[in-house]
C-alpha positions in Angstrom: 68.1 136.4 88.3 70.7 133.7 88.9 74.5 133.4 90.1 77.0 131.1 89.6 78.8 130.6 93.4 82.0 128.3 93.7 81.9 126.1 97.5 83.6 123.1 98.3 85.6 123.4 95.0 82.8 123.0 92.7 80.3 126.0 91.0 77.0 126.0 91.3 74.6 127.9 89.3 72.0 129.0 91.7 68.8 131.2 91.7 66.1 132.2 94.5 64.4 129.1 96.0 66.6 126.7 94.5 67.4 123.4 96.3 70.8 123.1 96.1 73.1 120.2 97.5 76.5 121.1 98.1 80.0 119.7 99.6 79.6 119.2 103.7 79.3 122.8 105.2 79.9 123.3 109.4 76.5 125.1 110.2 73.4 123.7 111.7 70.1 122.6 110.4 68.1 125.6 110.0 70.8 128.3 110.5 71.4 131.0 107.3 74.9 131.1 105.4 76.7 133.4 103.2 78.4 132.3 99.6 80.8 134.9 99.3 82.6 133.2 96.7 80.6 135.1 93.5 81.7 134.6 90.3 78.8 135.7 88.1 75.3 137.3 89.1 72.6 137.9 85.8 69.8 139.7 85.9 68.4 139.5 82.6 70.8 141.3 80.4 72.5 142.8 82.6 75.4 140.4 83.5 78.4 141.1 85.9 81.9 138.6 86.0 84.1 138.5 88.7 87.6 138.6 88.3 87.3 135.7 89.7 85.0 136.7 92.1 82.4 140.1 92.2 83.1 142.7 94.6 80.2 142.6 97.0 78.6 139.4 95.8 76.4 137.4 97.9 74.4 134.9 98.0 72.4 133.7 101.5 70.8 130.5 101.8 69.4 128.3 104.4 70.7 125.1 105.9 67.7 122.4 105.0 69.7 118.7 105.9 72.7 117.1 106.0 73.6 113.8 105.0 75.6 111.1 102.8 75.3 109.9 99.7 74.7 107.0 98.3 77.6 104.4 98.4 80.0 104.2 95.8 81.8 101.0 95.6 85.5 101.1 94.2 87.3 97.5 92.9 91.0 96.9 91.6 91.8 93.5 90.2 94.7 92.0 88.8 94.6 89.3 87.2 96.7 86.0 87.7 98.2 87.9 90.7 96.5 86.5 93.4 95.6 90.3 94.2 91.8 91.9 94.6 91.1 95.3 96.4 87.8 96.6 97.1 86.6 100.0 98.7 83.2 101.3 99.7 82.9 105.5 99.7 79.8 107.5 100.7 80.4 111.5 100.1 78.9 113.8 103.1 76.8 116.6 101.3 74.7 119.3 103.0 71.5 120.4 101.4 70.8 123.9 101.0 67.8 126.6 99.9 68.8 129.7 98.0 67.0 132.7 100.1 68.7 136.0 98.2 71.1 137.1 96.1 73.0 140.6 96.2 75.0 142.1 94.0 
């Protein structure tokens, strides 16, 4: 059994005891959360798609770390302009387990 779950404006395609590591969420290590955003739950043949999300969908999971990613580093040149930029990003994420899904 598996869903597919949209959060922090990506999907996920998730199934029990799955690690999972998803955009920065505001909960604490340890604490359980809800994905209501459900677009698809299979369970072997028997599939059901939201439209674009399923009535009653949900998935719980459990808060395991957060953190930041690695850094990415951004440069913009131009040449014989006497002009150089460079940036340094590092994405917070938030590192969940999947505990259930209903549905």
């Amino acid at each position: 059994m598996y869903a597919v779950v949209s959060t922090g404006g990506k999907q996920y395609r998730v199934a029990k005891g799955d690690l999972c590591r998803i955009e920065k969420l505001e909960a604490e290590e340890g604490a359980s959360i809800e994905l209501d955003k459900v677009l698809m739950i299979a369970d072997g043949d028997n599939i059901n798609v939201g439209t674009p999300f399923l009535d009653g969908g949900k998935v719980t999971a459990t808060v395991k770390a957060h953190g930041r990613a690695d850094k990415i580093e951004i440069m913009k040149f131009k040449r014989r302009k006497h002009h150089q930029k460079k940036i340094g990003h590092r994405q917070h994420y938030t590192d969940i387990e999947i505990t259930g899904i209903e549905g």
